[in-house]
DOVO-555876 format. One line per 5 residues: number of its first residue (from 1); their letters; for each residue x, y, z of C-alpha. Coordinates in nm, 2 decimals, always signed. Each point is the difference from the previous one (the first is absolute). Layout:
NUM = a = X:Y:Z | ... .
end
This chain:
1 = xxxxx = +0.00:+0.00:+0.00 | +0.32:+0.22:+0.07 | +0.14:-0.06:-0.32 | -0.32:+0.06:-0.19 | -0.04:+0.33:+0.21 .
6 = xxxxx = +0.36:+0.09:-0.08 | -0.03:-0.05:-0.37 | -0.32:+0.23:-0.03 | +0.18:+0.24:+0.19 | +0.27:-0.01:-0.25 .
11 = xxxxx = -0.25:+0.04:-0.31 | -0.15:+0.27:+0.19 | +0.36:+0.18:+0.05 | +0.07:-0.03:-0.34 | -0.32:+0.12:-0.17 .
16 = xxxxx = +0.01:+0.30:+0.24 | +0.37:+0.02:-0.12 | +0.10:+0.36:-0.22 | +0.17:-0.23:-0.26 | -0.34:-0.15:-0.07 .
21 = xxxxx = -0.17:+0.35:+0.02 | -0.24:+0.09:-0.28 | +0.11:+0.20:-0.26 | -0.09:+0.36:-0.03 | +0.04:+0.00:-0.40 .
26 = xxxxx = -0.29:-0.15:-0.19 | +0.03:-0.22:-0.26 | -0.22:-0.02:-0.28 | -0.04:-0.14:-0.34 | -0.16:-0.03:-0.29 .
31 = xxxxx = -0.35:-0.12:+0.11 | -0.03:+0.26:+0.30 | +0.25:+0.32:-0.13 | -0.34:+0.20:-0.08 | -0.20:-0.06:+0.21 .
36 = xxxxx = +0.26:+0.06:+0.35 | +0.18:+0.32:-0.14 | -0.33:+0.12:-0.03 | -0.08:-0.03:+0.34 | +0.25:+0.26:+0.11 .
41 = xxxxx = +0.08:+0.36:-0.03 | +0.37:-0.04:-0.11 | +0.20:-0.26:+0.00 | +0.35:-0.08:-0.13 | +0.09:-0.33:-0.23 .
46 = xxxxx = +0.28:-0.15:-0.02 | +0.05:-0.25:-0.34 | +0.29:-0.20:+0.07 | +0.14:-0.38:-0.09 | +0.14:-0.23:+0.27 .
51 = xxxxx = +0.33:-0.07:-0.18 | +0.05:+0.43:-0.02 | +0.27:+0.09:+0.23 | -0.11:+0.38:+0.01 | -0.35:-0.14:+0.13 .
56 = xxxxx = +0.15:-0.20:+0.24 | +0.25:+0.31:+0.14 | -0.31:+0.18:+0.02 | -0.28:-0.27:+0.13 | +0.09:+0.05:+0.40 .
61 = xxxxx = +0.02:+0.43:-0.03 | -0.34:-0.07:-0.21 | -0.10:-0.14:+0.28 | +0.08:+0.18:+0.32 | -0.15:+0.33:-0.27 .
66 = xxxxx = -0.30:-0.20:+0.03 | -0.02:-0.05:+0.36 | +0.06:+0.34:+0.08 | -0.28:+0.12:-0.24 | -0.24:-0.26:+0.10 .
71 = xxxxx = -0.34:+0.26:-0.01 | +0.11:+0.21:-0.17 | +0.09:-0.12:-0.31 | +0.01:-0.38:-0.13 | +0.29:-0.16:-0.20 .
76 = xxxxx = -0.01:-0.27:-0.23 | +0.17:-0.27:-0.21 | -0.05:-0.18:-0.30 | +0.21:-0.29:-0.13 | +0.07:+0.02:-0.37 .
81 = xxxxx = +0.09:-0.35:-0.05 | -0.33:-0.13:+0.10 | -0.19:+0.26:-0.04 | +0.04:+0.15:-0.38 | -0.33:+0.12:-0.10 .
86 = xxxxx = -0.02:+0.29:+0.28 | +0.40:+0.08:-0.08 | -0.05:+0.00:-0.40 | -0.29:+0.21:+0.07 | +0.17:+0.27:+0.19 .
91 = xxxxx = +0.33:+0.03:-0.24 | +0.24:-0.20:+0.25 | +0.31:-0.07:-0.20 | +0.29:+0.01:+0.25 | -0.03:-0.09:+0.41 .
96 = xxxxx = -0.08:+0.14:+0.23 | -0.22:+0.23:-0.12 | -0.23:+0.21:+0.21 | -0.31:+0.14:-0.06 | -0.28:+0.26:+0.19 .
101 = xxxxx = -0.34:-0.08:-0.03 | -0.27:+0.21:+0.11 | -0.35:-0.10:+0.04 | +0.06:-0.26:-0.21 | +0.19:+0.18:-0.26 .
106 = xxxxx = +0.36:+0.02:-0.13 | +0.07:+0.28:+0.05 | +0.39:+0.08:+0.03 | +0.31:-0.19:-0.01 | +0.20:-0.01:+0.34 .
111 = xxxxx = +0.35:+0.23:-0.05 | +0.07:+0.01:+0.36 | +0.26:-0.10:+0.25 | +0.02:-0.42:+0.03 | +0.13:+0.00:+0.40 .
116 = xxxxx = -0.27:-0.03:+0.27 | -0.05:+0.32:+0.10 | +0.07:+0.17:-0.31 | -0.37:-0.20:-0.15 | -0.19:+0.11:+0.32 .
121 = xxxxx = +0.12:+0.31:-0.02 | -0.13:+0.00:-0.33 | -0.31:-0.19:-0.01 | -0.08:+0.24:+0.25 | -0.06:+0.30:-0.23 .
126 = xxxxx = -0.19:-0.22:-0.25 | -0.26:-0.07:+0.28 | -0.34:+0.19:+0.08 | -0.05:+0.34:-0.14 | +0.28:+0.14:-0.20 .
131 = xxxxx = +0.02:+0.36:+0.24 | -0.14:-0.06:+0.32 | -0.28:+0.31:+0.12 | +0.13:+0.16:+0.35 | -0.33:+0.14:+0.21 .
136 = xxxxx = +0.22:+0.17:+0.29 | +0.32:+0.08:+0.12 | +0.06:-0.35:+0.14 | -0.02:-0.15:-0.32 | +0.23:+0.24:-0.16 .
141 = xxxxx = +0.26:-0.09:+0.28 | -0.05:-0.33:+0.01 | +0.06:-0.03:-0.43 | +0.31:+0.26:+0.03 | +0.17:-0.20:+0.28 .
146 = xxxxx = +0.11:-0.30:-0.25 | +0.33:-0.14:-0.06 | -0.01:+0.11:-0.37 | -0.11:+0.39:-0.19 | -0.37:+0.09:+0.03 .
151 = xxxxx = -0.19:+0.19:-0.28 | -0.28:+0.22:+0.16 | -0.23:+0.15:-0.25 | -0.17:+0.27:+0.24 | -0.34:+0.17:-0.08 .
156 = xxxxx = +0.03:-0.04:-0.41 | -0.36:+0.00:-0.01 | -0.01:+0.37:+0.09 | +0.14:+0.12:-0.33 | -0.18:-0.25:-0.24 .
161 = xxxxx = -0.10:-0.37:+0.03 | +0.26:-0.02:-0.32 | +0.30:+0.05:+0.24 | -0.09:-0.26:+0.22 | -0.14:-0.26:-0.27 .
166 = xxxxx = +0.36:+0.06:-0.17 | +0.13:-0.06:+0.32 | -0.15:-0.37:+0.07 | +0.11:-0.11:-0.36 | +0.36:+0.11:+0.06 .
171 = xxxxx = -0.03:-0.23:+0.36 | -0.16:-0.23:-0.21 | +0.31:+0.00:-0.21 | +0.29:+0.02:+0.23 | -0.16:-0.23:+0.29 .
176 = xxxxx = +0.28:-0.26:-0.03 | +0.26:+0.23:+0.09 | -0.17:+0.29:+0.23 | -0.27:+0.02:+0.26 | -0.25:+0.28:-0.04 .
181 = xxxxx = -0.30:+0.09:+0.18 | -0.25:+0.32:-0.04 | -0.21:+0.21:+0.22 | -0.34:+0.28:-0.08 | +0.13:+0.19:+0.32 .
186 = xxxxx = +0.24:+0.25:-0.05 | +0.07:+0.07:+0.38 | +0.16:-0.37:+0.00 | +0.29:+0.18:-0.12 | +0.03:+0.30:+0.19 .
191 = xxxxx = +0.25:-0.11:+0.25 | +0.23:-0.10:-0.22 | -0.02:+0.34:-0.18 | -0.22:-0.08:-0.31 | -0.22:+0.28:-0.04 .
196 = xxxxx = -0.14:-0.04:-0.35 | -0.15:-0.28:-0.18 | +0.36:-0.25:-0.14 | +0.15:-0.33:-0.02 | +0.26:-0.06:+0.29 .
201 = xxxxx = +0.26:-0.31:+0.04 | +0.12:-0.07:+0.37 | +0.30:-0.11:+0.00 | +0.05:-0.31:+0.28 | -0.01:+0.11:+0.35 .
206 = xxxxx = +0.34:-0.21:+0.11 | +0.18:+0.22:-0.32 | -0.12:+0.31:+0.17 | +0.31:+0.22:+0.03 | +0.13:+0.40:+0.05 .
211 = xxxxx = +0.12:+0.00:-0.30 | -0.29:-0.06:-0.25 | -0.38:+0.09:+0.01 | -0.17:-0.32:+0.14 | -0.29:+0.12:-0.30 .
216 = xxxxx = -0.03:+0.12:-0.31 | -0.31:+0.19:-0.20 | -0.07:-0.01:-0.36 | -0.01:+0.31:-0.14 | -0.18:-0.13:-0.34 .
221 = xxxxx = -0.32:-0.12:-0.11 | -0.06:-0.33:+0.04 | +0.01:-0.24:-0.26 | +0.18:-0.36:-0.05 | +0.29:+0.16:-0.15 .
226 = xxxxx = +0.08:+0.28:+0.24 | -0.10:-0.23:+0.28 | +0.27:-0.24:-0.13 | +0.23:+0.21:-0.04 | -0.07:+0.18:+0.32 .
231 = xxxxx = +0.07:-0.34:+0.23 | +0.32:-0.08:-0.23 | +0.16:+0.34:+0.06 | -0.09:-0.02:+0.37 | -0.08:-0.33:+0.16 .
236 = xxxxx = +0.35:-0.09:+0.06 | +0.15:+0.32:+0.16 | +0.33:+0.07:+0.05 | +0.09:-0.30:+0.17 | -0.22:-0.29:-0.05 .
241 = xxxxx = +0.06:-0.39:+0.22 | +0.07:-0.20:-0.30 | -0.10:-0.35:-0.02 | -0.02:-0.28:-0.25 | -0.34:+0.06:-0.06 .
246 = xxxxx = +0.02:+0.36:-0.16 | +0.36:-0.01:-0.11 | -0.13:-0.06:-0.31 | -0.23:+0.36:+0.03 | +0.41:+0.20:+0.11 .
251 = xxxxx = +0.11:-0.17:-0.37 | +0.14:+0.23:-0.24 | +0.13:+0.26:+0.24 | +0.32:+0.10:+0.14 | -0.01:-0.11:+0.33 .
256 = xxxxx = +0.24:+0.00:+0.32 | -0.09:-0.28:+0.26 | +0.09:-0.04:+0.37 | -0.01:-0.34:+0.10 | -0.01:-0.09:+0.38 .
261 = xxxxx = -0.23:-0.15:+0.25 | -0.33:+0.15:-0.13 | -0.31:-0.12:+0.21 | -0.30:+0.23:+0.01 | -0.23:-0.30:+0.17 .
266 = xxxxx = +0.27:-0.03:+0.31 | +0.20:+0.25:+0.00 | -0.13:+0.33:-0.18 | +0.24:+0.25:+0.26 | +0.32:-0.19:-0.12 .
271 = xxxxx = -0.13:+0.00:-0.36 | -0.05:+0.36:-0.02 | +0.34:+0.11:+0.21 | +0.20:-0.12:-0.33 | -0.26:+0.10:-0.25 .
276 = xxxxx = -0.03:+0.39:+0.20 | +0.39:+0.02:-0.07 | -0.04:-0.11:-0.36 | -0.29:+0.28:-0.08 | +0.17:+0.26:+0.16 .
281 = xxxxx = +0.33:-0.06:-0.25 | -0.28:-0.07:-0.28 | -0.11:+0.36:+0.06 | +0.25:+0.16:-0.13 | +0.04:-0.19:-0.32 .
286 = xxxxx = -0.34:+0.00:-0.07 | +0.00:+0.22:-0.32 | +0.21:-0.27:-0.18 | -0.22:-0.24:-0.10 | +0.15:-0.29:+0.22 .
291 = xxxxx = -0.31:-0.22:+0.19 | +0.13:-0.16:+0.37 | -0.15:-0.29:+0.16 | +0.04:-0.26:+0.29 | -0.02:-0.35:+0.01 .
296 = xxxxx = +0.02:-0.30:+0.24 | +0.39:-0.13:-0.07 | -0.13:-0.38:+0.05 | -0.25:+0.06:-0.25 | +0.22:+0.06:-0.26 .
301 = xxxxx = +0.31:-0.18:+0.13 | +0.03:-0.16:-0.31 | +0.00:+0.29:-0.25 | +0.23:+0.16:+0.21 | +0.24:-0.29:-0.08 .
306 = xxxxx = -0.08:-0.06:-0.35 | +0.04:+0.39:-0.08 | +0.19:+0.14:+0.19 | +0.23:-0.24:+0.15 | -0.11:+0.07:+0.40 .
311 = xxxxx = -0.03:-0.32:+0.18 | -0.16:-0.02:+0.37 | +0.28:+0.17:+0.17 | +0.05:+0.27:-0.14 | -0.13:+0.35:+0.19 .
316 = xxxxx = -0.10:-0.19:+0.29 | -0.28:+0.17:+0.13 | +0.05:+0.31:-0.16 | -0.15:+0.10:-0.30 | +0.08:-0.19:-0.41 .
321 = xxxxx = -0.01:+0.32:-0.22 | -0.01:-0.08:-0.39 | -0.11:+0.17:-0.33 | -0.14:-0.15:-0.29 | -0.12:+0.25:-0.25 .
326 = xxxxx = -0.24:-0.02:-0.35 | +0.29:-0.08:-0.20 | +0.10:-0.30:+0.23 | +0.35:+0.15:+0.13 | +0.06:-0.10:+0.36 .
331 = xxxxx = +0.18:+0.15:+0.31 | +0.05:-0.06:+0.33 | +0.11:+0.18:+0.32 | +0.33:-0.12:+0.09 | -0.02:+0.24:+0.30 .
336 = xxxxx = -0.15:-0.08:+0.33 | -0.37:+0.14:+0.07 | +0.03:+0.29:+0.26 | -0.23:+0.10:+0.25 | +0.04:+0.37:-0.12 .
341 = xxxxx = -0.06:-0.10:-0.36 | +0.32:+0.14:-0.12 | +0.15:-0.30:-0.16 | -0.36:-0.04:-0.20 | +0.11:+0.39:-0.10 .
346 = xxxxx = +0.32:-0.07:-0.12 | -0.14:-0.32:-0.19 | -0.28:+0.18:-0.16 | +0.23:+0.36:-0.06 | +0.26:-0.30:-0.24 .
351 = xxxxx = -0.32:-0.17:-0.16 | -0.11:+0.30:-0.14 | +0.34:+0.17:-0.11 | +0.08:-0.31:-0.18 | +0.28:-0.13:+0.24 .
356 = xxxxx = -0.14:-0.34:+0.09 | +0.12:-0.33:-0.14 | -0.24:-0.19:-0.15 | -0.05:-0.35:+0.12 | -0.03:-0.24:-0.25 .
361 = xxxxx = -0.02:-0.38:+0.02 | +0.18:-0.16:-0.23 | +0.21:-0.35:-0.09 | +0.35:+0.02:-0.08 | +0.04:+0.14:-0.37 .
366 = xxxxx = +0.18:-0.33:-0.16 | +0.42:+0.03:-0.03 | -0.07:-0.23:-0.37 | -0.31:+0.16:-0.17 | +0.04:-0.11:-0.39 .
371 = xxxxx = -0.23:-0.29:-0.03 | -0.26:+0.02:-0.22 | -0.27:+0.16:+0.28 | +0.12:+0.27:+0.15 | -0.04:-0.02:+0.42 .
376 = xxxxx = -0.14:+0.31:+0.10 | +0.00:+0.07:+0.37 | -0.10:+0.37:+0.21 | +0.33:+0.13:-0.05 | +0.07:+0.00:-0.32 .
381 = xxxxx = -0.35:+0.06:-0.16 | +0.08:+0.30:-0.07 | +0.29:-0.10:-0.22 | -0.11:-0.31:-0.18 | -0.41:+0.13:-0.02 .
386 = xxxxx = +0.00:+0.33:+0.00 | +0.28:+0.03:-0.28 | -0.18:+0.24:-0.24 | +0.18:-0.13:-0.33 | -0.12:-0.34:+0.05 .
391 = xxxxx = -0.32:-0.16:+0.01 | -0.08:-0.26:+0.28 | -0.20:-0.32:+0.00 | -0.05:-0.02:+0.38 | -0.12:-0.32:+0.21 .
396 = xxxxx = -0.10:+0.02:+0.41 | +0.03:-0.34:+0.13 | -0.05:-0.18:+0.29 | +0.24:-0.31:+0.11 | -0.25:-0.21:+0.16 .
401 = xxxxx = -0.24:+0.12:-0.36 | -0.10:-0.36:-0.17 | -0.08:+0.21:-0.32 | +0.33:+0.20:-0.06 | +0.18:-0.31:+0.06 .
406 = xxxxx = -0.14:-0.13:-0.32 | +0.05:+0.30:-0.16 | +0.36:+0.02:+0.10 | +0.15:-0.22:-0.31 | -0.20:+0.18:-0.25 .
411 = xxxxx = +0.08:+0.35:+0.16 | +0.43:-0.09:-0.05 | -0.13:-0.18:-0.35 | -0.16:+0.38:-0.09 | +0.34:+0.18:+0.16 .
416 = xxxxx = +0.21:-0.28:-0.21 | -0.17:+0.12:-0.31 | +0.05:+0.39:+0.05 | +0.35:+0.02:+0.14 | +0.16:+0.17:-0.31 .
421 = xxxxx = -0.25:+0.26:+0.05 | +0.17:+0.31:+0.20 | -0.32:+0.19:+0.05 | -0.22:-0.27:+0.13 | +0.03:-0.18:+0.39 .
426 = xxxxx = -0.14:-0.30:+0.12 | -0.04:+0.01:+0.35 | -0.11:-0.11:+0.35 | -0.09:+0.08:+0.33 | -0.08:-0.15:+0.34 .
431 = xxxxx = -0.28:+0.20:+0.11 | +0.01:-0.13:+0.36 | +0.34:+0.07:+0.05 | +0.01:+0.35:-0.18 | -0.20:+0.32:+0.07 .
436 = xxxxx = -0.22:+0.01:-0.32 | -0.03:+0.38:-0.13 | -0.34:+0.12:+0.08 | -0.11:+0.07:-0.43 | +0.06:-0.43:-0.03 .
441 = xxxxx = -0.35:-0.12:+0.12 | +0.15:-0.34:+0.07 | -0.32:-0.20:+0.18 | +0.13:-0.38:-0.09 | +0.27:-0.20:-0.17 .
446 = xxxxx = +0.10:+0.04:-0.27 | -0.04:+0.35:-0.05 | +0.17:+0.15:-0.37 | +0.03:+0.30:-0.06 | +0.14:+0.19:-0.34 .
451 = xxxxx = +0.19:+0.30:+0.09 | +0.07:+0.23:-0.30 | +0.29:+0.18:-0.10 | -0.01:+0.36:+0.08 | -0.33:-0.06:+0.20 .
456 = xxxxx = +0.10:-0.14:+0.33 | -0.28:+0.15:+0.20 | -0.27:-0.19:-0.23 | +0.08:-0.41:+0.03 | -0.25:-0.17:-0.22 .
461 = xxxxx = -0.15:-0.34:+0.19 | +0.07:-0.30:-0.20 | -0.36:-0.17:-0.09 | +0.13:-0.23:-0.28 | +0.05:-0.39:+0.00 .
466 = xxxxx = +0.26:-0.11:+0.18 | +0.18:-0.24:-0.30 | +0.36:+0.12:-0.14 | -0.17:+0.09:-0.34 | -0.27:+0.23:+0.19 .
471 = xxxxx = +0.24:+0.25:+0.17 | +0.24:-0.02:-0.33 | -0.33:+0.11:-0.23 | -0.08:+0.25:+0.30 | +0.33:+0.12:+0.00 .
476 = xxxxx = +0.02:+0.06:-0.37 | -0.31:+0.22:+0.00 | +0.07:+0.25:+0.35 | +0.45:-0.02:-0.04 | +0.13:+0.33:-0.09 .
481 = xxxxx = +0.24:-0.21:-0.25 | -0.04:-0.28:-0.25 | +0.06:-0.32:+0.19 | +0.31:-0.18:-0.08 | -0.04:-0.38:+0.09 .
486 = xxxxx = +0.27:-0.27:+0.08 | +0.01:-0.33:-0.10 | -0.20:-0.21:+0.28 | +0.31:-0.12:+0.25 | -0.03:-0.29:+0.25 .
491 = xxxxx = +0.01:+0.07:+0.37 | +0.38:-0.21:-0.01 | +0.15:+0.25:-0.26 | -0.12:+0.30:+0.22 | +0.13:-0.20:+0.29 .
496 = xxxxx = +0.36:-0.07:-0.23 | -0.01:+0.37:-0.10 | -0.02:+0.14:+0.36 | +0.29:-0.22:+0.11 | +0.21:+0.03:-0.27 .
501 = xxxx = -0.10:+0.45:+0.09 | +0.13:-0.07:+0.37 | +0.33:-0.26:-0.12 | +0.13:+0.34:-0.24 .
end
């Protein structure tokens, strides 16, 4: 009896056991997709297939997202391989793919962040009304005092229903990336110094600081282009808390980062101490055009690394500083961070008369570079690329890259063929161990590029075939010169050719 008592206890223990927990995601298919979605508000689908290694990286942050939204906004998940109907219908050609439906209804694809918090962050603004009404001053409080930037149209009824109906679509719009909210009453506003019917973004309460208005009003009429551009010019301030989830947004800018121990959830005092001393030396470079921000250092350990060659050690607990502007050049402060901000000074006074040294990540440039492909590395781009009397067939590989290994023996075939040609190059380029110049959009391997003589700042993207006689008949219609070709040689007389080179 014991026993039998013990071993229902044990069933018990593990049926009640987390590991065994329900999931939060639902998973539908093709006989109940319809008529579930349907059932909710919004909800977020995820298409994936079992064997996808991006769905499985992403399956457990998937999950806690839906946990913590649980309520508030439902997540999904449909499995291609069993399920191809729903996934044909809905244009699912690569995993995973995520979709937002909304009562039922397709209505957007998911561009958001793929971590936990960066899809509850965002499934939050796709939920309920797109700008939430505030009655009182409460509510206004309550919606300012957020984490992120709040939009506040205020009383943009009084002028015209117009303003206010232009208002809602821009929300509409720009939900996935900004909270907004609206109010009739006009005395909402007063304390904070709006006086007249406007939009008005609040910045976040913890970024409050001396040196910055914590608001800013809109002087222009409302309408989805002003309002956009509005929140663009403003919502990050002079010195916004980067994070993986709106690095993307900081893109395209010249920007100076201090990396330390940010931690507005435990530690906002600490945070701000650093950040206060970075402001106050931003302030007087303001008129330059350079953007500043901090970031947690753990967060982007691994950048740090990868870029810029600072490993765990290095600061200690004082602040990273680095620079990475539009055109992909690279610096970093090789001074240490000073409580009065006059090493940040300095720094900032050689950035912008020219006197930094640019960091580059690069290979070794090869001692032997005559083979048929010429090995391009960071430091000697300039040289081999950039030559303006000779046109370039440029590839970006990757070593572990399945696809430019196959290419490799037809690549050397093609650079066999041209090698009496002096104007033309054939070469290479290990984009994970090289900084990449920012005009190569280099998304995968292999990557070719045709770099033209005399036009250096317009490389052409290869879109050809990848067979020795495609690039030859591409190459005979863009070259500058007539192509001269060799008589096809065997890897062994390159090989014999090359030693015999090195023997004299």
């Amino acid at each position: 009896m014991k026993r039998q008592l013990s071993y229902i206890a044990h069933i018990a223990l593990l049926l009640s056991s987390p590991t065994l927990s329900a999931s939060d995601v639902l998973e539908l298919g093709d006989s109940d997709f319809d008529d579930t979605v349907a059932e909710y508000e919004t909800v977020l689908v995820e298409f994936f297939a079992p064997w996808c290694g991006h769905c499985q990286q992403l399956a457990p942050e998937y999950e806690t997202a839906a946990t913590k939204l649980k309520g508030t906004v439902s997540l999904a998940k449909v499995d291609c391989t069993v399920n191809s109907e729903t996934c044909g219908r809905f244009g699912v050609n690569g995993y995973p793919t995520l979709k937002m439906f909304r009562n039922g209804e397709d209505f957007a694809a998911y561009d958001g962040p793929r971590s936990a918090d960066g899809i509850v962050s965002y499934m939050k603004k796709q939920a309920g009304p797109s700008s939430v009404p505030l009655h009182n001053e409460r509510d206004l409080d309550a919606f300012v005092n957020h984490f992120e930037a709040s939009v506040v149209g205020d009383d943009l009824y009084s002028p015209s229903l117009s303003q206010m109906a232009e208002f809602l679509k821009a929300s509409s719009a720009m939900r996935d990336s900004h909270r907004f909210a609206h109010t009739a009453d006009l005395s909402l506003g007063l304390k904070h110094g709006v006086e007249s019917d406007t939009v008005v973004l609040f910045r976040p309460p913890r970024l409050n600081s001396k040196f910055e208005d914590s608001l800013v009003k809109s002087d222009e009429a409302v309408s989805i282009a002003s309002l956009r551009q509005f929140i663009r010019d403003n919502v990050f301030g002079l010195c916004p808390h980067l994070t993986a989830e709106n690095r993307e947004n900081m893109r395209g800018r010249d920007l100076l980062v201090a990396y330390y121990d940010v931690d507005y959830l435990r530690n906002i005092k600490g945070t701000n101490y650093w950040r206060n001393r970075v402001m106050k030396v931003a302030t007087q470079f303001q008129s330059q055009g350079l953007n500043y921000a901090v970031a947690n250092r753990a967060e982007f350990q691994e950048e740090l690394e990868e870029e810029f060659g600072l490993g765990p050690a290095d600061g200690g607990e004082l602040p990273l500083i680095t620079i990475r502007n539009r055109e992909g050049q690279k610096y970093s402060m090789q001074e240490e961070f000073t409580r009065d901000g006059k090493s940040l000074e300095r720094f900032l006074e050689d950035y912008f008369a020219g006197k930094l040294k640019r960091q580059v990540k690069s290979e070794a440039a090869p001692e032997n570079n005559d083979g048929p492909v010429k090995v391009v590395v960071a430091d000697n781009f300039e040289e081999l690329v950039n030559n303006p009397s000779k046109d370039v067939l440029l590839e970006f590989y990757a070593p572990w890259c399945g696809h430019c290994k196959s290419l490799e023996p037809k690549y050397t075939e093609l650079g066999e063929q041209l090698s009496a040609n002096t104007h033309i190059v054939i070469a290479k380029m290990d984009a994970t161990a090289n900084d990449v110049p920012p005009t190569y959009d280099v998304q995968g391997f292999p990557t070719i590029f045709f770099v033209p003589a005399g036009q250096k700042d317009l490389p052409r993207k290869y879109e050809g075939g990848r067979e020795v006689n495609d690039f030859l008949n591409y190459l005979k219609e863009v070259a500058t010169h007539p192509l001269i070709l060799e008589k096809k040689k065997t890897r062994d007389e390159w090989t014999g050719k090359e030693a015999k080179k090195q023997k004299t």
